[in-house]
PDB file of N, CA, C and O in Angstrom:
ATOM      1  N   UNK A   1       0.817  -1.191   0.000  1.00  0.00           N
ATOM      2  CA  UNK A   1       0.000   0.000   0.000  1.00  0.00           C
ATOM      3  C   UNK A   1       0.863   1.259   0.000  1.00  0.00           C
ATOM      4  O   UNK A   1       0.511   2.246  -0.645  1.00  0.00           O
ATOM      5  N   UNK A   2       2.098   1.233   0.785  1.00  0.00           N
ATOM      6  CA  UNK A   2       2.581   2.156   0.634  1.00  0.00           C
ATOM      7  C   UNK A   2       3.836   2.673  -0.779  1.00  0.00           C
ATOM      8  O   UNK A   2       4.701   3.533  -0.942  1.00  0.00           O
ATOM      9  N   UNK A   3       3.380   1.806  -1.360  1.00  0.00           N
ATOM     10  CA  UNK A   3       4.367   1.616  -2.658  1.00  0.00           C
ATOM     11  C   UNK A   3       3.141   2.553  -3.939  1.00  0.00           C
ATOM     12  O   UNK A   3       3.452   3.194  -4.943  1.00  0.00           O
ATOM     13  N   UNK A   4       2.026   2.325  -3.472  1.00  0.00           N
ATOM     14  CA  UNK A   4       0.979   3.269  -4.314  1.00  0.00           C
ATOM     15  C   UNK A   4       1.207   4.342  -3.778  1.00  0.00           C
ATOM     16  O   UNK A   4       1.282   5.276  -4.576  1.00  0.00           O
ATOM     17  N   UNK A   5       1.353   4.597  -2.700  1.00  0.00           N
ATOM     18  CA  UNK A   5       0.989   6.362  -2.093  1.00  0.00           C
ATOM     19  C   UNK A   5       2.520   7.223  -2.495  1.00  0.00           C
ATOM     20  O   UNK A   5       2.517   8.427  -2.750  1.00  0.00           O
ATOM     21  N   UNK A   6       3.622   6.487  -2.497  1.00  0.00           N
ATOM     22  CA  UNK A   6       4.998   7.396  -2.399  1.00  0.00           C
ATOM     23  C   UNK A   6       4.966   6.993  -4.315  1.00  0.00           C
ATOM     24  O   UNK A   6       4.795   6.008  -5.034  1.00  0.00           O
ATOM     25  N   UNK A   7       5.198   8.192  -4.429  1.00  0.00           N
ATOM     26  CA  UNK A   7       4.671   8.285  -6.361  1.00  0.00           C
ATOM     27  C   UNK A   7       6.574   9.028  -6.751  1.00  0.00           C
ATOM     28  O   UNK A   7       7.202   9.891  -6.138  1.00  0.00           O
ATOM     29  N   UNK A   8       6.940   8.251  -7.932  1.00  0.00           N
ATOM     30  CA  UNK A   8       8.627   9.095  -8.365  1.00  0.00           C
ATOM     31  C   UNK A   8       8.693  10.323  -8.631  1.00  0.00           C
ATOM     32  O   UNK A   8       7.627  10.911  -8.814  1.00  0.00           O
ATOM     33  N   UNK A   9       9.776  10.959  -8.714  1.00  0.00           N
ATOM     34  CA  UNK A   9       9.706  12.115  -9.460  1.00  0.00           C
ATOM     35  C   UNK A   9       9.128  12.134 -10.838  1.00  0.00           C
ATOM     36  O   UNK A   9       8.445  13.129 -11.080  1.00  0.00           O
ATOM     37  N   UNK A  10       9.267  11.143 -11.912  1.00  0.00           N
ATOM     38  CA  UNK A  10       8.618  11.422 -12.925  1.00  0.00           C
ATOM     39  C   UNK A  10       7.168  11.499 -13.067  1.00  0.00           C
ATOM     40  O   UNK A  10       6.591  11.937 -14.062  1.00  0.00           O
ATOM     41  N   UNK A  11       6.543  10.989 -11.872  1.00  0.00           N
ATOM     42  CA  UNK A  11       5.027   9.974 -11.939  1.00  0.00           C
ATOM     43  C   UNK A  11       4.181  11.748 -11.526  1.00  0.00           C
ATOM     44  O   UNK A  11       3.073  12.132 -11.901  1.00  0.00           O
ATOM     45  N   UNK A  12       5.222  12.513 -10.643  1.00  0.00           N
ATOM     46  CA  UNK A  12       5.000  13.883 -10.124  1.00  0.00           C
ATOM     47  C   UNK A  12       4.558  15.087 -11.241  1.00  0.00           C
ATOM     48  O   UNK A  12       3.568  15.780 -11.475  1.00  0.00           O
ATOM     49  N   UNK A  13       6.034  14.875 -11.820  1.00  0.00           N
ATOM     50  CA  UNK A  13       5.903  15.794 -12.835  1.00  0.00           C
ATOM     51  C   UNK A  13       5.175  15.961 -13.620  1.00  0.00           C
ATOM     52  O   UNK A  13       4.836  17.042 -14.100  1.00  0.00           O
ATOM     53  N   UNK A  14       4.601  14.312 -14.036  1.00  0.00           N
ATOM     54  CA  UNK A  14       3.632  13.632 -15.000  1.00  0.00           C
ATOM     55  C   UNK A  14       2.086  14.732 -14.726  1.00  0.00           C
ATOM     56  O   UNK A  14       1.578  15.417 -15.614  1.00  0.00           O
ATOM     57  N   UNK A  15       1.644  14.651 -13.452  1.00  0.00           N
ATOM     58  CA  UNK A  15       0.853  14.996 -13.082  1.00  0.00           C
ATOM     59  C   UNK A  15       0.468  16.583 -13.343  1.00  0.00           C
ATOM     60  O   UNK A  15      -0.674  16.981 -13.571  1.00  0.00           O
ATOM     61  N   UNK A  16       1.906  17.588 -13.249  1.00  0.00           N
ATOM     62  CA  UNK A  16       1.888  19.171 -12.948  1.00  0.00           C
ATOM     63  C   UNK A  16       1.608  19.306 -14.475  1.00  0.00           C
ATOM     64  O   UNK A  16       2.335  18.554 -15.124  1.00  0.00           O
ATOM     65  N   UNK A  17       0.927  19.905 -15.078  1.00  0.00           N
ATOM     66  CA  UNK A  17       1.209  20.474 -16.235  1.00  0.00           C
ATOM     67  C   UNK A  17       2.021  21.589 -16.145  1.00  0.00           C
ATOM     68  O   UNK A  17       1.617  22.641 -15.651  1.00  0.00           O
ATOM     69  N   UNK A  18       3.468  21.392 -16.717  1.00  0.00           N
ATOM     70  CA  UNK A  18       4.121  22.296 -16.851  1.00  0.00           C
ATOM     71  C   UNK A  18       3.593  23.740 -18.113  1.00  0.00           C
ATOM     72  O   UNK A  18       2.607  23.689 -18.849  1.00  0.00           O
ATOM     73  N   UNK A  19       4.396  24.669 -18.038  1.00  0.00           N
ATOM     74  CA  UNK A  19       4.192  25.691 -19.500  1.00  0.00           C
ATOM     75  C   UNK A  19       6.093  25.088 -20.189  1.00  0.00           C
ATOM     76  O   UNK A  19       6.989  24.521 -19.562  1.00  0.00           O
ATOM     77  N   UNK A  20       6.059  25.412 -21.229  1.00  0.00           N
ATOM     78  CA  UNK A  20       7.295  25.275 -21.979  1.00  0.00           C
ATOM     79  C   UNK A  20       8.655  25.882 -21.193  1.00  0.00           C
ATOM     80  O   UNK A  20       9.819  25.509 -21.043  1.00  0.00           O
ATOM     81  N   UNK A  21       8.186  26.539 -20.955  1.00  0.00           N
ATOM     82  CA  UNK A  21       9.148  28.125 -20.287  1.00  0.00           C
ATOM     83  C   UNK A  21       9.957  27.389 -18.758  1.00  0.00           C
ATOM     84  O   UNK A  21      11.117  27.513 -18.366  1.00  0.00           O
ATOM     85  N   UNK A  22       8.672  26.538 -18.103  1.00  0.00           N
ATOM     86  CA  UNK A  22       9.260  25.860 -16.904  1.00  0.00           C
ATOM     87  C   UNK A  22       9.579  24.440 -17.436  1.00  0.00           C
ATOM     88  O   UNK A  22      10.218  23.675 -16.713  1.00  0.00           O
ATOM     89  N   UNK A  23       9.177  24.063 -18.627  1.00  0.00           N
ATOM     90  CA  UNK A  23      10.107  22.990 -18.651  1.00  0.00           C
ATOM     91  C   UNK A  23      11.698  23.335 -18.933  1.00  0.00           C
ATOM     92  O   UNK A  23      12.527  22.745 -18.240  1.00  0.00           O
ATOM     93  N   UNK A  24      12.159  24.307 -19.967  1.00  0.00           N
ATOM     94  CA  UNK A  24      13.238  24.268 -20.468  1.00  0.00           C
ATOM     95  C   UNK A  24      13.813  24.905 -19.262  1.00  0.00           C
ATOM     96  O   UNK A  24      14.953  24.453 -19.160  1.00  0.00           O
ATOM     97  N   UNK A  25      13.545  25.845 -18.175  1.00  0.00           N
ATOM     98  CA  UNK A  25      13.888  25.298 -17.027  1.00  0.00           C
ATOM     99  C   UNK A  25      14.963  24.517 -16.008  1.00  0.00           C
ATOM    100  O   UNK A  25      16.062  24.594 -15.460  1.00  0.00           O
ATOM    101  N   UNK A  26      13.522  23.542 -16.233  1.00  0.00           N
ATOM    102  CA  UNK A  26      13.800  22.712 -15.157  1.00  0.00           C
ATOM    103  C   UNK A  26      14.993  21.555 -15.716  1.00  0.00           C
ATOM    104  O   UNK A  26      15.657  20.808 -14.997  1.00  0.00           O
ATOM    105  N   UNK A  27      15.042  21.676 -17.435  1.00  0.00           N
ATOM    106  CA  UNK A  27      16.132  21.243 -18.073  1.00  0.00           C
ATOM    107  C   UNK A  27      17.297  21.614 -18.071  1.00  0.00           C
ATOM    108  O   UNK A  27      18.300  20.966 -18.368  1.00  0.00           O
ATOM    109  N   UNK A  28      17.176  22.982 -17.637  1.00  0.00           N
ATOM    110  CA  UNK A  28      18.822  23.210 -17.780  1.00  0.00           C
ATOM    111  C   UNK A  28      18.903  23.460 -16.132  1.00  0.00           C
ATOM    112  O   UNK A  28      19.710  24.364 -15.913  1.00  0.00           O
ATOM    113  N   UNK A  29      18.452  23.058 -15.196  1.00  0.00           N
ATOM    114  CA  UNK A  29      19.379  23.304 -14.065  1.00  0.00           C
ATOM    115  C   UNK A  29      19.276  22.235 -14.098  1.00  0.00           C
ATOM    116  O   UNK A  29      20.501  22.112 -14.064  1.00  0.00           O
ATOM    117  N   UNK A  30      18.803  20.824 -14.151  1.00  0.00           N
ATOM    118  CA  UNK A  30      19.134  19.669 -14.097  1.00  0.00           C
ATOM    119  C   UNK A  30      19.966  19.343 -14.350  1.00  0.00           C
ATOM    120  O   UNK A  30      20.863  18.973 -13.592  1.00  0.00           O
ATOM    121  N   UNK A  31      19.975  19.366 -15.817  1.00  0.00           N
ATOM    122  CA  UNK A  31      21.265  18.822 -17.177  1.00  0.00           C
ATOM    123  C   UNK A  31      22.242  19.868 -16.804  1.00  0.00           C
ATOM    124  O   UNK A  31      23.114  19.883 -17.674  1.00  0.00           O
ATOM    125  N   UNK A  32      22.541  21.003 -15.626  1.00  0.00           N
ATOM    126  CA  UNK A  32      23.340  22.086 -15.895  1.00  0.00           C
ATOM    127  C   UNK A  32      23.746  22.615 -17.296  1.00  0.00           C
ATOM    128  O   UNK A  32      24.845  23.161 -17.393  1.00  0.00           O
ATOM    129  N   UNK A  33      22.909  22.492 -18.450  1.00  0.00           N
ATOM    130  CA  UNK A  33      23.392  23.128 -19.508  1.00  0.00           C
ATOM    131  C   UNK A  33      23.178  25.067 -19.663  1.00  0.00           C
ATOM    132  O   UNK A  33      22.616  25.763 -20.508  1.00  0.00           O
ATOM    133  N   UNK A  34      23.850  25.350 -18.545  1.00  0.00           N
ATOM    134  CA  UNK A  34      23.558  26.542 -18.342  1.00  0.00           C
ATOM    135  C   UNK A  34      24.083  27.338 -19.687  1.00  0.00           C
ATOM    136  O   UNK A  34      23.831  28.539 -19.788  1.00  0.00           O
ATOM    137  N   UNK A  35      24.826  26.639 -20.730  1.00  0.00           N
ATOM    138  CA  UNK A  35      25.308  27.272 -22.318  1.00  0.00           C
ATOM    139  C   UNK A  35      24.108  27.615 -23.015  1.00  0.00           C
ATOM    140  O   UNK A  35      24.365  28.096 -24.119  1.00  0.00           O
ATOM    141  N   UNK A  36      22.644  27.522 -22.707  1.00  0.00           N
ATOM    142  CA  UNK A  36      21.964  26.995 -23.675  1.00  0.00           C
ATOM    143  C   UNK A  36      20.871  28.324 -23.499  1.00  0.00           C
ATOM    144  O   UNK A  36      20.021  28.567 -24.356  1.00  0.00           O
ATOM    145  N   UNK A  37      21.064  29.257 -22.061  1.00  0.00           N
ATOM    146  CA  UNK A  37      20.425  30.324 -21.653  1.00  0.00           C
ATOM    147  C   UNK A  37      20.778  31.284 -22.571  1.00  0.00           C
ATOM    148  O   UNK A  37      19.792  31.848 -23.044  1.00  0.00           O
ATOM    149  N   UNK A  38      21.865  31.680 -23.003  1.00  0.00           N
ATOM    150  CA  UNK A  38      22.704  32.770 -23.806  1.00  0.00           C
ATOM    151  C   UNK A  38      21.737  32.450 -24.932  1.00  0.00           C
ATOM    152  O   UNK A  38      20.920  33.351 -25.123  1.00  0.00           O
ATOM    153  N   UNK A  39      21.605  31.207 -25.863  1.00  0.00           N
ATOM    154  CA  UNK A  39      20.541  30.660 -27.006  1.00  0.00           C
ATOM    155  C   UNK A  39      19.381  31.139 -26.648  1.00  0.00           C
ATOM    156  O   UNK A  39      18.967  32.166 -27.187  1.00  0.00           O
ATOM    157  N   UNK A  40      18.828  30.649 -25.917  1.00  0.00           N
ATOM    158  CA  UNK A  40      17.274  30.879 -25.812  1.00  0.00           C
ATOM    159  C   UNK A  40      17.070  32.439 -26.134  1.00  0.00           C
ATOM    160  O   UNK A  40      16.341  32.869 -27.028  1.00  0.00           O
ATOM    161  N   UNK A  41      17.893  33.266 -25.193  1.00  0.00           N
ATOM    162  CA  UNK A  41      17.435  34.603 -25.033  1.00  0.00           C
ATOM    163  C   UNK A  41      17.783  35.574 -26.718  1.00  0.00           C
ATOM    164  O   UNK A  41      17.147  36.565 -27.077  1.00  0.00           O
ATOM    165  N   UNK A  42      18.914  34.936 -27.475  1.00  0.00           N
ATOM    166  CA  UNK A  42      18.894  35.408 -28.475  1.00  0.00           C
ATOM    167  C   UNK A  42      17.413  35.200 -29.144  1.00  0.00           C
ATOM    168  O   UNK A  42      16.510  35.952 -29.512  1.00  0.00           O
ATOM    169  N   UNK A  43      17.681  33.520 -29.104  1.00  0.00           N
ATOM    170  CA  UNK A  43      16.137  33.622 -30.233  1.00  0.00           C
ATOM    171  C   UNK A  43      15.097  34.170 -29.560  1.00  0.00           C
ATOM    172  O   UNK A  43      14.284  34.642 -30.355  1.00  0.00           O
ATOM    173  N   UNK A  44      14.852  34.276 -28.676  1.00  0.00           N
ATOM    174  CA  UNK A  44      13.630  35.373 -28.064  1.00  0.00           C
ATOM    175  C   UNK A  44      13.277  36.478 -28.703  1.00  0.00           C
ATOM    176  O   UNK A  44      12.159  36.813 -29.093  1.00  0.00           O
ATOM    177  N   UNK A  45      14.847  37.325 -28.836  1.00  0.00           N
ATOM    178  CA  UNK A  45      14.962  38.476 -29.086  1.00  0.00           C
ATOM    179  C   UNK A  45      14.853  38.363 -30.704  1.00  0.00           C
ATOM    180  O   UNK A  45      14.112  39.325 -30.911  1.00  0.00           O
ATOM    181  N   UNK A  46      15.040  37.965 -31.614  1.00  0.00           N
ATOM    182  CA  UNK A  46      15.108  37.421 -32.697  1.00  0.00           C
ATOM    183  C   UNK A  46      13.822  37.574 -32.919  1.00  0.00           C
ATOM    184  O   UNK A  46      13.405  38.636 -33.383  1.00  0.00           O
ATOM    185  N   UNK A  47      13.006  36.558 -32.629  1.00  0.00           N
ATOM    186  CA  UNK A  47      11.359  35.919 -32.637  1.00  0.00           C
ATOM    187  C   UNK A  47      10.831  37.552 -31.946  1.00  0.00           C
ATOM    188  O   UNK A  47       9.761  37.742 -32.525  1.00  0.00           O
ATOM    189  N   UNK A  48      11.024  38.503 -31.215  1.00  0.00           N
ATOM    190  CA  UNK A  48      10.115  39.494 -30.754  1.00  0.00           C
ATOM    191  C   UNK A  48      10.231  40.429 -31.644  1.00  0.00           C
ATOM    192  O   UNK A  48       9.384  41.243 -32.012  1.00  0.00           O
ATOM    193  N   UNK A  49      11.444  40.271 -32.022  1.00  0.00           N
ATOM    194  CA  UNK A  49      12.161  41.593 -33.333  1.00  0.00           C
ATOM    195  C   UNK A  49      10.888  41.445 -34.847  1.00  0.00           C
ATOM    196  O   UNK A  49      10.410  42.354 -35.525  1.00  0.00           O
ATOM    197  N   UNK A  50      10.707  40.212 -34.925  1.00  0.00           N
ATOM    198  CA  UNK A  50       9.701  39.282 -36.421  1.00  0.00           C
ATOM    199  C   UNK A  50       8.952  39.825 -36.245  1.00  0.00           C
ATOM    200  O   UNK A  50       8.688  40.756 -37.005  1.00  0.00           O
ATOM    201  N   UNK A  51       8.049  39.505 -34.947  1.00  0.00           N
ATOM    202  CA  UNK A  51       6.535  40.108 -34.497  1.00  0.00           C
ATOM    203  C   UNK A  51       6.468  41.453 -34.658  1.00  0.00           C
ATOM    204  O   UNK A  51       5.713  41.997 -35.464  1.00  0.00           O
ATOM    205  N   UNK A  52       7.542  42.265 -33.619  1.00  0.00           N
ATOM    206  CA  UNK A  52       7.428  43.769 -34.116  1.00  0.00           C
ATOM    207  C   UNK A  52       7.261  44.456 -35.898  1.00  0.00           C
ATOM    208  O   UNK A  52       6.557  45.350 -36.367  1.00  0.00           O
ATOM    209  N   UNK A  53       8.127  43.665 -36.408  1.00  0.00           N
ATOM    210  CA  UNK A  53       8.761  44.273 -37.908  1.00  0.00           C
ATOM    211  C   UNK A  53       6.927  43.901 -38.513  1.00  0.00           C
ATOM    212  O   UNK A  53       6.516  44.521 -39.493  1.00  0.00           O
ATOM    213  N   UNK A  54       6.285  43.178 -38.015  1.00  0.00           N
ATOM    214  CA  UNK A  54       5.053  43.243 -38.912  1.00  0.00           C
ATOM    215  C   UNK A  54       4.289  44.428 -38.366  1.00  0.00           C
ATOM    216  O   UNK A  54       3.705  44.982 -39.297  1.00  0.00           O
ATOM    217  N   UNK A  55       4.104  44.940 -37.370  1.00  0.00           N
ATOM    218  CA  UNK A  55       3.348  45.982 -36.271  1.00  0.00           C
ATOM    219  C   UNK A  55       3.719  47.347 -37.054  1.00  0.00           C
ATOM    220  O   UNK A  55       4.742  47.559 -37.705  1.00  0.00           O
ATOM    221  N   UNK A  56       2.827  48.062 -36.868  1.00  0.00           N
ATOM    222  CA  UNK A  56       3.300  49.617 -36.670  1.00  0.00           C
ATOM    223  C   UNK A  56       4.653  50.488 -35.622  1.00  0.00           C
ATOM    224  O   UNK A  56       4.829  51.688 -35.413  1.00  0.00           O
ATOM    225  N   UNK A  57       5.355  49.365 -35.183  1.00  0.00           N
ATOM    226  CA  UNK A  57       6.757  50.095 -34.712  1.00  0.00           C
ATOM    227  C   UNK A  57       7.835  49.517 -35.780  1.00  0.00           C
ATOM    228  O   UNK A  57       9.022  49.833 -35.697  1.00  0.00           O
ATOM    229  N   UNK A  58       7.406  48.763 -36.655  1.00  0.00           N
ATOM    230  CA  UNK A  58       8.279  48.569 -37.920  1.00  0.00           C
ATOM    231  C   UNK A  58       9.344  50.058 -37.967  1.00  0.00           C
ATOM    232  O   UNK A  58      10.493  50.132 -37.529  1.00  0.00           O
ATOM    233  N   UNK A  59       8.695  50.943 -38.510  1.00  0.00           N
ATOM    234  CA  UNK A  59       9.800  52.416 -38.936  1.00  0.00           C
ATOM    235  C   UNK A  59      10.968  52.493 -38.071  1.00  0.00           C
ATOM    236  O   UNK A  59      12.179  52.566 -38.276  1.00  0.00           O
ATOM    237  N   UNK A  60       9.978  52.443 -36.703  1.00  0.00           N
ATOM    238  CA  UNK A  60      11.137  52.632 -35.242  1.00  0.00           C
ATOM    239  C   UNK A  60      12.105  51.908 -35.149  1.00  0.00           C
ATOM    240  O   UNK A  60      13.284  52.237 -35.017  1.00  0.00           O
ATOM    241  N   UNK A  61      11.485  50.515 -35.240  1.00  0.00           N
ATOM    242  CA  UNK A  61      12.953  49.276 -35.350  1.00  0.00           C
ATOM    243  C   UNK A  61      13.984  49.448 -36.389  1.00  0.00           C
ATOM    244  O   UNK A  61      15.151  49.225 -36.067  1.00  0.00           O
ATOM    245  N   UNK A  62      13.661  49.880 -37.812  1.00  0.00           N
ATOM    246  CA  UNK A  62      14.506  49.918 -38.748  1.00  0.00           C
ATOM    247  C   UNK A  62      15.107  50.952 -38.574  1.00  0.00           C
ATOM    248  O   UNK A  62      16.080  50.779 -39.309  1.00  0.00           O
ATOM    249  N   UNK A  63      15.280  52.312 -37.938  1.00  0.00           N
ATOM    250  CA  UNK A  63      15.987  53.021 -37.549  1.00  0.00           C
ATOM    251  C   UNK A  63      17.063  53.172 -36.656  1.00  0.00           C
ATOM    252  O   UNK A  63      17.840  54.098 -36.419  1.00  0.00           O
ATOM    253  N   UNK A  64      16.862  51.613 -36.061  1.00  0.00           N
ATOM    254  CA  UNK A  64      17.865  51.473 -35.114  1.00  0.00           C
ATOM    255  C   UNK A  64      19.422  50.769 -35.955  1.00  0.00           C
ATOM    256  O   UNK A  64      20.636  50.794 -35.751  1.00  0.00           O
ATOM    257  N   UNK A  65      18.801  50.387 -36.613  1.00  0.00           N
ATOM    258  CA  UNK A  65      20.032  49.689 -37.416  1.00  0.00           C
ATOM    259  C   UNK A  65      20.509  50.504 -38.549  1.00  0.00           C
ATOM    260  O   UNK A  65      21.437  50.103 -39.250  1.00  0.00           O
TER     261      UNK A  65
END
C-alpha cells in the first residue's frame, strides 16, 4: 500500500502540467546546460524583433540599425 501512495519524481511531474518556459527550465538546471540560456534569449529576441517588424513600430525598429 505504501508503494501506491509514495509516487517518483517522474510519476509527479507527469501529473503538474508544466508551460514550456518551466520545462526548459527545469532542463537546464538539471542537465546544468547553463550554455543553452545565452541561445534561448537570443532567439527570443530574434522571434520578438519578427513580431514587431510586422506591427506599426516597424519604422522605429529599422531606424535602429
Amino acid at each position: 500500500m505504501a508503494d501506491k501512495q509514495k509516487k517518483s519524481e517522474f510519476e509527479q511531474l507527469d501529473e503538474e502540467q508544466l508551460t514550456i518556459v518551466q520545462e526548459f527550465m527545469l532542463f537546464i538546471t538539471e542537465n546544468k546546460a547553463w550554455w543553452m540560456v545565452p541561445i534561448l534569449l537570443v532567439l527570443g529576441l530574434v522571434g520578438l524583433l519578427v513580431i514587431l517588424s510586422a506591427t506599426g513600430a516597424a519604422p522605429f525598429i529599422y531606424t535602429l540599425f
